[in-house]
C-alpha positions, 0 to 999 in steps of 0.5 A: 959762491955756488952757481945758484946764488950767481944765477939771475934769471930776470937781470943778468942771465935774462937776454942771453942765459946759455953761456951760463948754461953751459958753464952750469952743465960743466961745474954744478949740473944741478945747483940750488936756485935762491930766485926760483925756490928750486933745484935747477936741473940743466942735464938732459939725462936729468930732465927726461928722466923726471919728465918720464916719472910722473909719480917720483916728481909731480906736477902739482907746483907747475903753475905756483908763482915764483914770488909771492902775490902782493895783497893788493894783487891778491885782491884783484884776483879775488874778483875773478873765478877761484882756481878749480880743475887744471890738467897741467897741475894733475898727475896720472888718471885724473890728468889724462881724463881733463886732458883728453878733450884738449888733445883731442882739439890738438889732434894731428887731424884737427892741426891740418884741418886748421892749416887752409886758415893757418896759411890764409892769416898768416898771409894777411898779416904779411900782407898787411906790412908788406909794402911798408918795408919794415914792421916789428915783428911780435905785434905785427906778426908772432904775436897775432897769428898764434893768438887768432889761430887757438881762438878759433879752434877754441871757439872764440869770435874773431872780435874777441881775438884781440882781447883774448890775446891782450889780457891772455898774455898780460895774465900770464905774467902773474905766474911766470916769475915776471919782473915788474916795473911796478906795483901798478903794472902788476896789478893791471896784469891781475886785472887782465887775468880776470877779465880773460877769466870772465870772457871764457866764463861767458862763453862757456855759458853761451855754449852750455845753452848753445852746443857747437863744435869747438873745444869749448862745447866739448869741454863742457860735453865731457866734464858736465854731461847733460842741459842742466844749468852749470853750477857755480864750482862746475863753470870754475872748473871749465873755466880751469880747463879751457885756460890751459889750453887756450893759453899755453897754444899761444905764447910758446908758439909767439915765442917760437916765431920770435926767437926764429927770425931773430936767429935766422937773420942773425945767421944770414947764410942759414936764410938764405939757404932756407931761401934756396931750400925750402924742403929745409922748412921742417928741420928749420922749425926744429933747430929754431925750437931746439936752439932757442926753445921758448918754454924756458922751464918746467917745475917739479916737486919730488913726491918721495925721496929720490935722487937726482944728478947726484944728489938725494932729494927729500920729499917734497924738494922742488926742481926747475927743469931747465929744458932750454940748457938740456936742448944745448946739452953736448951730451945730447947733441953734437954741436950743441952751440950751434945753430945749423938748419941742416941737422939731422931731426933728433927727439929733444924736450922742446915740448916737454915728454911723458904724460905731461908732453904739450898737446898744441905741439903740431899745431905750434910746429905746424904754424911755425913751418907755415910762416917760414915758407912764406916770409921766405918766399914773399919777403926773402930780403928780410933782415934785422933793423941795424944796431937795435937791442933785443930785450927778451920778455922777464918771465922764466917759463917762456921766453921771446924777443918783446920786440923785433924790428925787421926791414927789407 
């Protein structure tokens, strides 16, 4: 039996996927996965050198379900906005303009900007629990600051922080290879994605009649210039475009808090050295995202016939980029297994690279370094709740803790 039909992303390999990984990288570097549809790419020399060829592999598959939609989810989503412009499945012009206004909103100008209210949530937030002397830290925490901050740089009220979270997170699951409890629960997941569709849809209107400095405004300055009414096919292509950066500036950097505070305090001496160095904030930030890197993977699919790792590839043939394998990969990175706050800054592809690398990457690192220096400092007896079981969420693009209880 290959390596591919042993693969089991959603069940057995799900909470701790890298000793697999690691088997993958030594035996099968490249396997064919029936779960995914796809070749599962765990080397990374084979990871940065799709990343880096945007005409061999494209990204028009990235957002394709890795399961069919069932008819009744079909019918949930038909009630929302047809699927229009969006930069993430674009390749070389038409991908760099739609992307442009979005990295412009992520700027490294724009990211320290935003710190003074990144800095000012997050302590309301700590502030909110502090004296309870536990809290479960995704809905307490890395899955509130995330969201309030990409809503305001987005444009978003602060009363529809919360339903821009909600129905955001629970949308996502529709195309992140989810495991389902039941049928009902997806299709409450499609019905989430479409009220998230009509929020944005309603805002993008407001701001055609009503220009302000936000993302949004600036979307609709660069893709419909001008004060005529919006078409129809025009409001679904804003609509596009504002999801993908409203979405991913949020869910990778909850992933990213969730999965570092499950490590640090899995390794107390690693905390407590961050304690007594917090000159060690941005290589922490960094080994966290390496270690445990919350975009699990990326699809691609060959435009032409190639080869990779050995292997020819057809056009057409689609491939699963594992980037959290390649983060671990021993070729790359001495000491690939462990985890260690002190290592040196070498480049990985935590946020990807080329053309397609993550424009909200500052912004995550940036509010990732903002938390760890002050729950070191505020809480610096933190430490995981004895004897529980961290569940991480059942998708294949990122990966979190779904709960974390911590106490001190």
């Amino acid at each position: 039996m290959s390596l591919g039909d042993l693969y089991d992303p959603l069940r057995t390999h799900l909470n701790d996927p890298y000793p697999f990984y690691e088997r993958a990288r030594r035996e099968e570097p490249m396997f064919f996965s029936p779960a995914i549809g796809a070749w599962v790419v765990t080397k990374m020399a084979d990871v940065r050198k799709v990343l880096r060829d945007g005409q061999t592999y494209s990204s028009a598959n990235t957002l394709r379900p890795y399961a069919p939609f069932p008819p009744a989810v079909l019918q949930e989503l038909a009630k929302g906005i047809p699927p229009r412009e969006n930069f993430i499945t674009m390749d070389g012009e038409p991908h760099r303009r739609l992307r442009a206004p979005g990295a412009a909103a992520l700027s490294p100008e724009r990211v320290t900007a935003a710190e003074p209210y990144i800095t000012e949530r997050a302590g309301q937030l700590i502030d909110g629990f502090a004296k309870d002397g536990r809290v479960e830290f995704m809905a307490g925490y890395a899955n509130r600051l995330p969201v309030d901050v990409i809503a305001r740089l987005t444009g978003f009220a602060e009363e529809d922080s919360t339903a821009f979270g909600d129905d955001s997170r629970a949308g996502a699951a529709m195309s992140m290879g989810h495991q389902f409890r039941s049928d009902e629960e997806q299709i409450e997941c499609a019905r989430a994605w479409v009220r998230f569709q009509r929020l944005i849809e309603r805002y993008v209107t407001d701001r055609r009649a009503a220009p302000r400095d936000d993302l949004i405004s600036d979307y609709i300055a660069a893709y419909a210039p001008g004060d005529e009414p919006l078409t129809d096919e025009q409001t679904a292509g804003l609509v596009g475009l504002v999801l993908g950066v409203a979405l991913p500036g949020h869910i990778t950097t909850s992933a990213l808090l969730g999965n570092g505070l499950l490590r640090l305090l899995s390794h107390p001496e690693q905390w407590r050295l961050l304690r007594e160095r917090p000159d060690l904030v941005p290589n922490a930030a960094e080994e966290i995202a390496r270690y445990d890197t919350p975009t699990h993977m990326f699809l691609r699919v060959a435009t032409a016939d190639t080869s990779l790792g050995g292997r020819d590839l057809p056009a057409g043939t689609e491939v699963a980029l594992c980037l959290a394998s390649a983060n671990r990969d021993e070729e790359a990175f001495e000491r690939a297994e462990e985890f260690d706050i002190t290592r040196p800054l070498r480049a990985n592809v935590v946020f990807g690279q080329g053309a397609h690398y993550c424009p909200g990457a500052g912004l995550a690192r940036r509010q990732v370094e903002i938390s760890l220096r002050l729950l070191t400092e505020r809480l610096p007896d933190l430490r995981l709740v004895p004897d529980q079981r961290v569940e991480y969420r059942g998708t294949l693009d990122h990966r979190g803790p779904f709960e974390l209880h911590l106490q001190w």
